[in-house]
TIDO-588269 format. One record per residue (C-alpha): residue in three letters; x, y, z; residue number from 1. Coordinates in steps of 0.001 Angstrom, whole numbers, plus 500000, padded with zeros to 6 digits. Example, Ala and Ser with C-alpha at 12.3 -4.5 7.8 and 13.67 -1.06 7.14 Angstrom:
<node 'ALA'; <512300; 495500; 507800>; 1>;
<node 'SER'; <513670; 498940; 507140>; 2>;
% end
This chain:
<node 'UNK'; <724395; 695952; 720118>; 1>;
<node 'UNK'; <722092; 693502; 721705>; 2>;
<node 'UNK'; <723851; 690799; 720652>; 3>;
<node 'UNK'; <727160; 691819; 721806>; 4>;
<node 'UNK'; <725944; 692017; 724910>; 5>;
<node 'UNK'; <724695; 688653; 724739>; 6>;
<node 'UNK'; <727850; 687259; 723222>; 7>;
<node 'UNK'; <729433; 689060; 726343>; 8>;
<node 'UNK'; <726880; 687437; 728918>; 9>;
<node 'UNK'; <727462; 684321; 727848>; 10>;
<node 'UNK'; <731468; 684412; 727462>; 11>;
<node 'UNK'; <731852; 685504; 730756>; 12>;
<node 'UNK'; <728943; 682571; 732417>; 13>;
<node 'UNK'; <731340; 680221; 730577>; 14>;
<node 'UNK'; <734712; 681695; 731919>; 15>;
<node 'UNK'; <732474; 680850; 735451>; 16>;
<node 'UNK'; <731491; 677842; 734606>; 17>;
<node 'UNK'; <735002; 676690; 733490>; 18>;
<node 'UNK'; <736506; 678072; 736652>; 19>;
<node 'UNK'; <734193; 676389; 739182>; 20>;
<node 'UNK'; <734859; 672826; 737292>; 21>;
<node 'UNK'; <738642; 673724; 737600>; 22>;
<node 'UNK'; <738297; 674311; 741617>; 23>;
<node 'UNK'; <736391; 671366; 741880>; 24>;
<node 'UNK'; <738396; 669227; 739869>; 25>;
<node 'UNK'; <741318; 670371; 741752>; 26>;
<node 'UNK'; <739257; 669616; 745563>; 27>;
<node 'UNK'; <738736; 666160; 744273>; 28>;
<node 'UNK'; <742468; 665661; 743017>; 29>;
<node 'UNK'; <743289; 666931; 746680>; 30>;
<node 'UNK'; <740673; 664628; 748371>; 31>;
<node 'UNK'; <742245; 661738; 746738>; 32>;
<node 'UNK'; <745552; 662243; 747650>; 33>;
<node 'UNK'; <744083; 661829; 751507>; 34>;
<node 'UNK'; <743829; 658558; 753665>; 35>;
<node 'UNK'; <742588; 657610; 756041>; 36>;
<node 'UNK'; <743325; 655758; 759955>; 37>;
<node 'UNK'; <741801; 653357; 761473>; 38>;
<node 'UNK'; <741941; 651938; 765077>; 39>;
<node 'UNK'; <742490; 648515; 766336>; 40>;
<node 'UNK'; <740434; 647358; 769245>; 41>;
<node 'UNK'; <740199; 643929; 771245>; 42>;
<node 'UNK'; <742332; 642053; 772782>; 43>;
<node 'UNK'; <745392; 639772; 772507>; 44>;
<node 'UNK'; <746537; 636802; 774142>; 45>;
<node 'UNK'; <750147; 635970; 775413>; 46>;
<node 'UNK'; <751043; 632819; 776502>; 47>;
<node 'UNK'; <753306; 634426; 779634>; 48>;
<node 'UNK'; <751127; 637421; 780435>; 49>;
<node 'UNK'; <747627; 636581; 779834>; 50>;
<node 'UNK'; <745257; 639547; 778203>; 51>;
<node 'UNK'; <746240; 642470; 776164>; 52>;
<node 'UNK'; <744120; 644930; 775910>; 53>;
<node 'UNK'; <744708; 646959; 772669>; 54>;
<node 'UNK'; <742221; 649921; 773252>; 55>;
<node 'UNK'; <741563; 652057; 776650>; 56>;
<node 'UNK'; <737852; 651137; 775795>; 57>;
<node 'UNK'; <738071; 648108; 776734>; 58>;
<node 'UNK'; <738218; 649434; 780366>; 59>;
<node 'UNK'; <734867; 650971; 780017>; 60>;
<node 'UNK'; <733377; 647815; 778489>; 61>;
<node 'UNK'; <734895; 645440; 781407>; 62>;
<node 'UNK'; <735018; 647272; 784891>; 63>;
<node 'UNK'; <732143; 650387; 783103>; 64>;
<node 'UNK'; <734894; 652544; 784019>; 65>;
<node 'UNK'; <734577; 655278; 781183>; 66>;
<node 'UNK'; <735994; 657927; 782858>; 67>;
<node 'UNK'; <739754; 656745; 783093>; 68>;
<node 'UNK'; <742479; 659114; 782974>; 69>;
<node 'UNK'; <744766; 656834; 780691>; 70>;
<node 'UNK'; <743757; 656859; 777112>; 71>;
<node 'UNK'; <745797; 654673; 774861>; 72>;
<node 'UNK'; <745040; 652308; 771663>; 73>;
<node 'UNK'; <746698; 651120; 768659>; 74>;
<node 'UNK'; <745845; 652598; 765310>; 75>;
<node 'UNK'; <746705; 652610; 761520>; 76>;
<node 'UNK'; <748018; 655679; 760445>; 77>;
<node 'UNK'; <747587; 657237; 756926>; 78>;
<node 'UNK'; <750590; 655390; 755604>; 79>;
<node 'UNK'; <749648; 652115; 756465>; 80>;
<node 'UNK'; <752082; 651974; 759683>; 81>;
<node 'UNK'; <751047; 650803; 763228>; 82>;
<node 'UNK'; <751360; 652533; 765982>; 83>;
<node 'UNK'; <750720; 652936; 769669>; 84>;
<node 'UNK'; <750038; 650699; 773241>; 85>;
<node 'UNK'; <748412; 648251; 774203>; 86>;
<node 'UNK'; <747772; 647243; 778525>; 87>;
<node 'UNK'; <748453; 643835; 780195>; 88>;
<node 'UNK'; <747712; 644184; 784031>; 89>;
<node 'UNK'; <750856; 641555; 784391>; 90>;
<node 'UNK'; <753280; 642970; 781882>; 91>;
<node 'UNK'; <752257; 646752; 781996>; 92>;
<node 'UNK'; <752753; 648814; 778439>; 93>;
<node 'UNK'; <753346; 647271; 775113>; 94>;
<node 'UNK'; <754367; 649533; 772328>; 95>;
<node 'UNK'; <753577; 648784; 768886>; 96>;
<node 'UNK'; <755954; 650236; 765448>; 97>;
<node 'UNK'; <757665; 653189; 765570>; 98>;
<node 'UNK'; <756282; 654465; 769277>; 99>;
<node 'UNK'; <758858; 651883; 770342>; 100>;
<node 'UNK'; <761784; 653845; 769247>; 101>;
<node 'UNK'; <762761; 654819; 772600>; 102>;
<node 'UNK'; <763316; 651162; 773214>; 103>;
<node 'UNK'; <766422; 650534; 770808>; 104>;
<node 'UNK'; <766823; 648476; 767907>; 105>;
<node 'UNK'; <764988; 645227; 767137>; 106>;
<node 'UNK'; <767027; 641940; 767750>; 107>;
<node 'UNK'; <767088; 642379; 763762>; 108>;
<node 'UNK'; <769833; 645370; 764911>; 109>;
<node 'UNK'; <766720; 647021; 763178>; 110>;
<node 'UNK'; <764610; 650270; 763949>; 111>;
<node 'UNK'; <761583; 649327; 765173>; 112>;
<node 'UNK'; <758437; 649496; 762708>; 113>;
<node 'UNK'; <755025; 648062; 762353>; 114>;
<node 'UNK'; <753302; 647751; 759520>; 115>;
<node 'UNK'; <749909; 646443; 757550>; 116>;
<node 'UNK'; <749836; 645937; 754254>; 117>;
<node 'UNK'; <746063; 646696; 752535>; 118>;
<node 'UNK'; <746161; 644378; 749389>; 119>;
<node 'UNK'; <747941; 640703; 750758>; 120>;
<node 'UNK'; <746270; 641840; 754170>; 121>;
<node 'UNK'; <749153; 640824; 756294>; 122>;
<node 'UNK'; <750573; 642416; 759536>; 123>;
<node 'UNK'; <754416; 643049; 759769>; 124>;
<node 'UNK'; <757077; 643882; 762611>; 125>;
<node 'UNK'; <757531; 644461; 765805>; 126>;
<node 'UNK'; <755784; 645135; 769493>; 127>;
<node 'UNK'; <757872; 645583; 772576>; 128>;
<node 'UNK'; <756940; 644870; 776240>; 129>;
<node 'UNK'; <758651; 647980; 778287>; 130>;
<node 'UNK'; <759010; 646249; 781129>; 131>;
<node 'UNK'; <761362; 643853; 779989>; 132>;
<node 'UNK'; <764760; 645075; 779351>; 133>;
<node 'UNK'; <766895; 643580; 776150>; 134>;
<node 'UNK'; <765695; 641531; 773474>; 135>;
<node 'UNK'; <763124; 639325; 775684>; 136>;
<node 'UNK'; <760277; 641681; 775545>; 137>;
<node 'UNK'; <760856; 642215; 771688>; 138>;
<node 'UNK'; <757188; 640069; 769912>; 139>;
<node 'UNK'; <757996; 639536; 766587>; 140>;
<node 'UNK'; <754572; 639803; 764291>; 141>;
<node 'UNK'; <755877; 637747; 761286>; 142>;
<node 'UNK'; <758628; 635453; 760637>; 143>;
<node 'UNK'; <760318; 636653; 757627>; 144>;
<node 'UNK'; <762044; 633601; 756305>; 145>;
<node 'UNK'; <759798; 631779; 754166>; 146>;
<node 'UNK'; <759521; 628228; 753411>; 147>;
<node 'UNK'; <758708; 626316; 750327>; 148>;
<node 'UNK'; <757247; 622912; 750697>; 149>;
<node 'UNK'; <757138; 619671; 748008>; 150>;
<node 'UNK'; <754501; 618594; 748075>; 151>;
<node 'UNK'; <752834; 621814; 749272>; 152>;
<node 'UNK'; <751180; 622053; 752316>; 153>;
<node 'UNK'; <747027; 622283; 752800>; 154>;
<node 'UNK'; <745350; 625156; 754536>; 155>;
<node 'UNK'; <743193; 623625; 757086>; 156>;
<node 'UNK'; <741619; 627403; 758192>; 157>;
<node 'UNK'; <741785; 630357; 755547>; 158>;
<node 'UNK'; <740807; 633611; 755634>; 159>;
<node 'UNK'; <740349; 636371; 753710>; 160>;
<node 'UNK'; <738794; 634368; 750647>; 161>;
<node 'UNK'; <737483; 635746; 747237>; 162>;
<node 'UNK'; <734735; 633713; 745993>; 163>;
<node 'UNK'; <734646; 631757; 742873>; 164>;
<node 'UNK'; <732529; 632462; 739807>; 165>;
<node 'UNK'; <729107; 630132; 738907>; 166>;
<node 'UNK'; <728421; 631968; 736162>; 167>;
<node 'UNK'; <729662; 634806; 733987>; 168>;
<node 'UNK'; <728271; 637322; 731987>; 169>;
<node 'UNK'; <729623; 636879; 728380>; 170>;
<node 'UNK'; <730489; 639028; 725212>; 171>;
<node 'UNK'; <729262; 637165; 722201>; 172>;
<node 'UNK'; <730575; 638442; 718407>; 173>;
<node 'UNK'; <727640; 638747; 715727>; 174>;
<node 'UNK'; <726963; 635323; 714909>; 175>;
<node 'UNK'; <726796; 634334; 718967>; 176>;
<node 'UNK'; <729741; 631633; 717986>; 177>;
<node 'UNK'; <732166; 633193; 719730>; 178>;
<node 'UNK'; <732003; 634377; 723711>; 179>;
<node 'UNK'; <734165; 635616; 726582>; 180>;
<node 'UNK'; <733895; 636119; 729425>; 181>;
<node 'UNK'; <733474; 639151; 731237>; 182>;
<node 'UNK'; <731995; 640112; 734120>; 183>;
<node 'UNK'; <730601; 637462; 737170>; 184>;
<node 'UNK'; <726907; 637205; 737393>; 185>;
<node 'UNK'; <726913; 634593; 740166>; 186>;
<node 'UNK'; <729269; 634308; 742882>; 187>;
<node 'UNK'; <729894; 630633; 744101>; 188>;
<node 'UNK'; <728911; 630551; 748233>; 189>;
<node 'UNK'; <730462; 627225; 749297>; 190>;
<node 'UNK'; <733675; 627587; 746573>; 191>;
<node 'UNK'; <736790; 630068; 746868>; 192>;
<node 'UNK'; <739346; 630565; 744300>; 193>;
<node 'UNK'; <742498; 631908; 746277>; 194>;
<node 'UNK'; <742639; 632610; 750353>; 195>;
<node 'UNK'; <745365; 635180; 751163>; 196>;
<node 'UNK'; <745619; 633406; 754505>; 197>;
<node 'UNK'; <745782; 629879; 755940>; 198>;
<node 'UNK'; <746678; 627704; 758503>; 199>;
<node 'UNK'; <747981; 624384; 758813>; 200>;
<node 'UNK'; <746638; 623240; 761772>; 201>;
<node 'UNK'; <743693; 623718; 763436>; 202>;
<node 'UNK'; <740985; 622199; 765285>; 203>;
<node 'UNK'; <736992; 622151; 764087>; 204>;
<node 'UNK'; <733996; 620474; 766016>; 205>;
<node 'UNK'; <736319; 619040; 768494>; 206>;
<node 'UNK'; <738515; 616947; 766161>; 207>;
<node 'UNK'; <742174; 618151; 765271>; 208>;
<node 'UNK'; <743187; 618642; 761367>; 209>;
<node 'UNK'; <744785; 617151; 759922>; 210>;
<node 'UNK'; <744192; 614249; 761153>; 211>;
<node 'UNK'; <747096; 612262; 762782>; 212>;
<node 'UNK'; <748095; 610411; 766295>; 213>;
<node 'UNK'; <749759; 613366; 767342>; 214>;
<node 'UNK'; <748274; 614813; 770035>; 215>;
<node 'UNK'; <749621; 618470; 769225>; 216>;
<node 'UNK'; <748284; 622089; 770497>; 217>;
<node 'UNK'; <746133; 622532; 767585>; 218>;
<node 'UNK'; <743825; 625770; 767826>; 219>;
<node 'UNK'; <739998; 626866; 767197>; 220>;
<node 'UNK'; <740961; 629492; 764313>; 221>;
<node 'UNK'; <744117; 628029; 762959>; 222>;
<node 'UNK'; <747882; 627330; 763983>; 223>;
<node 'UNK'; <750999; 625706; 762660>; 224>;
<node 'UNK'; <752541; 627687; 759519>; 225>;
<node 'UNK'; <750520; 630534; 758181>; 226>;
<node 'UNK'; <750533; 630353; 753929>; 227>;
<node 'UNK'; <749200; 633097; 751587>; 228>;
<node 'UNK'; <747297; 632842; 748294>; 229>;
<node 'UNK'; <746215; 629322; 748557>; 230>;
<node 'UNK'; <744230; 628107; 745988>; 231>;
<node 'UNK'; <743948; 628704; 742160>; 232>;
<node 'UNK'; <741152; 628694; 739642>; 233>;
<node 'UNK'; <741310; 624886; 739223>; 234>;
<node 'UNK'; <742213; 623578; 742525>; 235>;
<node 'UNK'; <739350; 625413; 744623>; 236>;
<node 'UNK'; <738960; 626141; 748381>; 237>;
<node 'UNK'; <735898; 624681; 749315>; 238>;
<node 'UNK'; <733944; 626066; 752802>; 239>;
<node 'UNK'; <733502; 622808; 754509>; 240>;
<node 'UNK'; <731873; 622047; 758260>; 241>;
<node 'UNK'; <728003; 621963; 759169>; 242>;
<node 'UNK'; <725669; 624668; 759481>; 243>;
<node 'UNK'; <727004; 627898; 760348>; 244>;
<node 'UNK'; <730152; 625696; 762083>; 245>;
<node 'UNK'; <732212; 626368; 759254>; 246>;
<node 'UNK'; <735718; 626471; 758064>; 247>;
<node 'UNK'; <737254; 627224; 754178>; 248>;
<node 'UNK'; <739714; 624284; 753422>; 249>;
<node 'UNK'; <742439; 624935; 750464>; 250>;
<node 'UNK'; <744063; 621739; 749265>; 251>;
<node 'UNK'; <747804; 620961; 749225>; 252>;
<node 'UNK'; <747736; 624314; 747399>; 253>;
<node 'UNK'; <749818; 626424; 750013>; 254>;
<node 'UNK'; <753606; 626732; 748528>; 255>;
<node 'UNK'; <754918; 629378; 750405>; 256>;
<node 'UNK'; <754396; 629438; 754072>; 257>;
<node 'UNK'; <755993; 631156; 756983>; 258>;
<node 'UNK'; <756588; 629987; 760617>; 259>;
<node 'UNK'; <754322; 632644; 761889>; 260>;
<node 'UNK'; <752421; 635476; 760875>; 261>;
<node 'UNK'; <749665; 637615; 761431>; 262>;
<node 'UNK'; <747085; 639059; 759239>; 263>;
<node 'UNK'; <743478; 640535; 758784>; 264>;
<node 'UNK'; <740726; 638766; 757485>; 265>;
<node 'UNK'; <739042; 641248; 755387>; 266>;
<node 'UNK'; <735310; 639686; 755453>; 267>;
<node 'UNK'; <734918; 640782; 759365>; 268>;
<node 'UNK'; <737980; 642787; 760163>; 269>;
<node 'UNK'; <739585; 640383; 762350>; 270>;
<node 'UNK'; <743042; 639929; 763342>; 271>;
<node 'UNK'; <744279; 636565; 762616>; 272>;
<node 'UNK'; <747394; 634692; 763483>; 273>;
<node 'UNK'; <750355; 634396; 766266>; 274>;
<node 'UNK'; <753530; 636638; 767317>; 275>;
<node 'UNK'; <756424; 635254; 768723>; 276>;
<node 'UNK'; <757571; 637058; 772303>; 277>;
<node 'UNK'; <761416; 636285; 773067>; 278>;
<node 'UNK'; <764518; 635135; 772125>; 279>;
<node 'UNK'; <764175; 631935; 769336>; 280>;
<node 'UNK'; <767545; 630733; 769767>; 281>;
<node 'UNK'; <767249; 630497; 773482>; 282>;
<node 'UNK'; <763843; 628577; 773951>; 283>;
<node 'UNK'; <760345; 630441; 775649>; 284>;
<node 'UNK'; <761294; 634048; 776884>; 285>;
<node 'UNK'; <759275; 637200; 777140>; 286>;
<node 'UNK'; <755910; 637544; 776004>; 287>;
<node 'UNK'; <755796; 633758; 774453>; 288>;
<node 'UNK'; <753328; 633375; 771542>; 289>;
<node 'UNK'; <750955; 635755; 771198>; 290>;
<node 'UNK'; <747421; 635107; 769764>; 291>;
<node 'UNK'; <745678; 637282; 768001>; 292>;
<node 'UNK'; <742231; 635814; 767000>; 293>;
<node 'UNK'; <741512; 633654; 770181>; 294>;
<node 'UNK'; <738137; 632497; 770603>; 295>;
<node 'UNK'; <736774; 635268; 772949>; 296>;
<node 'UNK'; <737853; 639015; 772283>; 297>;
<node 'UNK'; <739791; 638471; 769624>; 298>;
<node 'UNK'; <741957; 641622; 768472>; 299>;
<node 'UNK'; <740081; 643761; 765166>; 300>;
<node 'UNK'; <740431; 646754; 763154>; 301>;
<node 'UNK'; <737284; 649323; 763131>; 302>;
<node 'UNK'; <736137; 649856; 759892>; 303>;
<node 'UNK'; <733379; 651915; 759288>; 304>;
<node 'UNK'; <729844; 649909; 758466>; 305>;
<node 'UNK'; <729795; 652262; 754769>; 306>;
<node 'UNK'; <732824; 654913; 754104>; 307>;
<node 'UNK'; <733741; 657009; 750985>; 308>;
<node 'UNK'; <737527; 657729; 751513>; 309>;
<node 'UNK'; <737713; 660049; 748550>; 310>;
<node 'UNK'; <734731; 662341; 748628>; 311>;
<node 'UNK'; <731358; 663049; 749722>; 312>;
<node 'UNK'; <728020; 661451; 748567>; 313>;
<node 'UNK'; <725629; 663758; 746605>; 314>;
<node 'UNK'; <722105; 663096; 745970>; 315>;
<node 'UNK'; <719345; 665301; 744328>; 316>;
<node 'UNK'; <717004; 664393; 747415>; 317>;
<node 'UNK'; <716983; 663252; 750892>; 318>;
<node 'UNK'; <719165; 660377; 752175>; 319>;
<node 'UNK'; <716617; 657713; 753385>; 320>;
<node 'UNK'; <716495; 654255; 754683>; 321>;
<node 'UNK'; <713514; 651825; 755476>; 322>;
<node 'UNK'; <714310; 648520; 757289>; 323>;
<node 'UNK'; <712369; 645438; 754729>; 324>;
<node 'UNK'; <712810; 642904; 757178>; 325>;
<node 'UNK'; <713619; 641928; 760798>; 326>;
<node 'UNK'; <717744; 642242; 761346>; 327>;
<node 'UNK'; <718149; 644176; 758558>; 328>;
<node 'UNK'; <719124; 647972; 758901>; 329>;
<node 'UNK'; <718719; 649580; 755805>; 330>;
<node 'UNK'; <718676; 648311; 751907>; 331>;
<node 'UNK'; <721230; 650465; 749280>; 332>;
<node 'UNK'; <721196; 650590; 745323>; 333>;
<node 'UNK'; <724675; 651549; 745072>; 334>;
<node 'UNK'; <726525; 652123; 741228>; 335>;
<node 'UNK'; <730092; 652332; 741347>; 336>;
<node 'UNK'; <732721; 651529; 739293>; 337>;
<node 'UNK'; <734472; 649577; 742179>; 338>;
<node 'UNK'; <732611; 648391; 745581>; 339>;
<node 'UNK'; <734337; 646799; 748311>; 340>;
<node 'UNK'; <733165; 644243; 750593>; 341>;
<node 'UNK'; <729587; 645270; 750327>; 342>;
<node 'UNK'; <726662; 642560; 748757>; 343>;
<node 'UNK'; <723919; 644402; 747056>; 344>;
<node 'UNK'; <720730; 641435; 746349>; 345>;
<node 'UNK'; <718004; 642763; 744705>; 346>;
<node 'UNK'; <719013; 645790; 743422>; 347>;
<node 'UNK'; <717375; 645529; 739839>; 348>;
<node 'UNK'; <714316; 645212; 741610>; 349>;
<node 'UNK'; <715151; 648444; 743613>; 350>;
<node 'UNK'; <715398; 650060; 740225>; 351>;
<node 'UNK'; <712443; 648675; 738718>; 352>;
<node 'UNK'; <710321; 650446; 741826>; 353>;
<node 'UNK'; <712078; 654044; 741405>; 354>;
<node 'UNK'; <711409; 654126; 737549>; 355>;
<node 'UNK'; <707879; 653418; 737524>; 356>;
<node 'UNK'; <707101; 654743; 740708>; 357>;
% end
């Protein structure tokens, strides 16, 4: 009888059990099918019109004014589509995506939409200045023909690089004869083996590349054509420049290039690139070109310093941190299967401490 009644306990604690990891299996499904929005902040700079302002906080920052009645910004939404206004005291409200509906179709004879794409990084569509009526106050924020060049052209200013591998952890077969490959143990610092965004043109410590007698409008940050995924395993970007005046130079390695473009650059969240405000057929109208990554206040999106987008963070004890050095916040042992954007240096130390104490 006893044992019945033990069978019984211990049927139904498992029928618990197994119920609980079924509600919780499904709440993680569920958290994963969320996203997530972000805003953009900053500002922009248009050749006609002078400063955008892409966030109402910017009013707080400049004239500490916090208690405006107007709140506007541009965001992100959950499906990767941008949205909102932006403020120029000479040009009044720009729209960005979608909230521009209301102002027709694009001179594409297109609805209006905005949107940023997460993996290649780059920013596509349209803004619209209100106050200008017809296609003038239509910026366009990427030029969709693109170009191939022979020979292909060199990115002079690149963003948004992934670092080449120094040296790499290998799998070896019995007899240590035969090895692979497998994971990176040493990232290169100085060497990059694709950018997903350069320029052509640019200028860096006060001389213009590429060189030439032309005495063009090159930029500090990059103009020209804008090229993605330059560089390649055996033709390397390099990071070139003097102390922390740096740029990352790809090679004639950039193949497919575009007028124009904007994108983000994903090591600091900036904005980088131009839009084109006006007619093209019919010379300088409207908004001009529009900068987004000019020296001072350059436009950005606000990512969070350290984010889990598809759950929470559980720990047996207390969530601590203890600054090790001056300038530096807080030092994290993180294991993951994938971790974005984050450098963790001297974590098997970290380890070594918590295991023996």
């Amino acid at each position: 009888m006893f044992s019945k009644i033990i069978k019984s306990s211990f049927l139904l604690i498992l029928i618990a059990v197994l119920s609980v990891a079924g509600i919780v299996s499904y709440h993680f499904r569920s958290v994963e099918a969320q996203s997530v929005e972000y805003d953009i902040a900053g500002w922009l700079w248009s050749d006609a019109y002078g400063w955008i302002s892409l966030t109402s906080d910017n009013t707080c920052a400049v004239n500490n004014n916090c208690e405006t009645d107007v709140d506007y910004g541009i965001k992100i939404d959950s499906q990767d589509k941008i949205i909102g206004y932006g403020w120029s005291e000479n040009a009044g409200w720009i729209c960005f995506g979608s909230t521009c509906q209301n102002q027709g179709d694009t001179p594409e004879s297109s609805v209006p939409v905005a949107e940023f794409n997460p993996d290649s990084g780059q920013i596509a569509g349209w803004a619209k200045v209100i106050s200008l009526a017809g296609d003038d106050g239509w910026i366009h924020l990427r030029r969709n023909a693109t170009n191939n060049f022979n020979p292909p052209l060199s990115g002079e200013a690149c963003y948004d690089c992934d670092p080449a591998c120094d040296q790499w952890n290998q799998s070896c077969d019995a007899q240590g004869g035969n090895c692979v490959n497998t994971t990176c143990k040493k990232y290169s610092e100085n060497e990059f083996r694709v950018c997903k965004t350069c320029f052509t043109r640019t200028k860096f410590d006060n001389t213009n590349y590429p060189e030439d007698a032309v005495s063009g409008d090159f930029v500090p940050g990059g103009n020209e054509y804008v090229c993605g995924n330059c560089g390649s395993d055996s033709n390397r970007c390099v990071k070139s420049g003097i102390g922390d005046s740096k740029r990352i130079v790809c090679g004639n390695s950039c193949s497919s290039c575009e007028i124009y473009g904007v994108a983000r650059d994903s090591g600091s969240g900036s904005l980088v690139g131009w839009g084109w405000g006006g007619v093209e057929a019919s010379g300088v109208k409207g908004a001009g070109w529009v900068h987004f990554n000019p020296l001072q206040g350059g436009g950005f999106i606000v990512y969070p310093w350290l984010e889990t987008k598809y759950g929470a963070i559980y720990t047996p004890t207390d969530v601590k941190q203890r600054a090790q050095s001056v300038g530096v916040n807080a030092t994290y042992c993180i294991f993951a299967n994938s971790v974005w954007h984050i450098n963790s240096k001297n974590c098997l130390d970290v380890v070594k401490n918590v295991l023996l104490g």
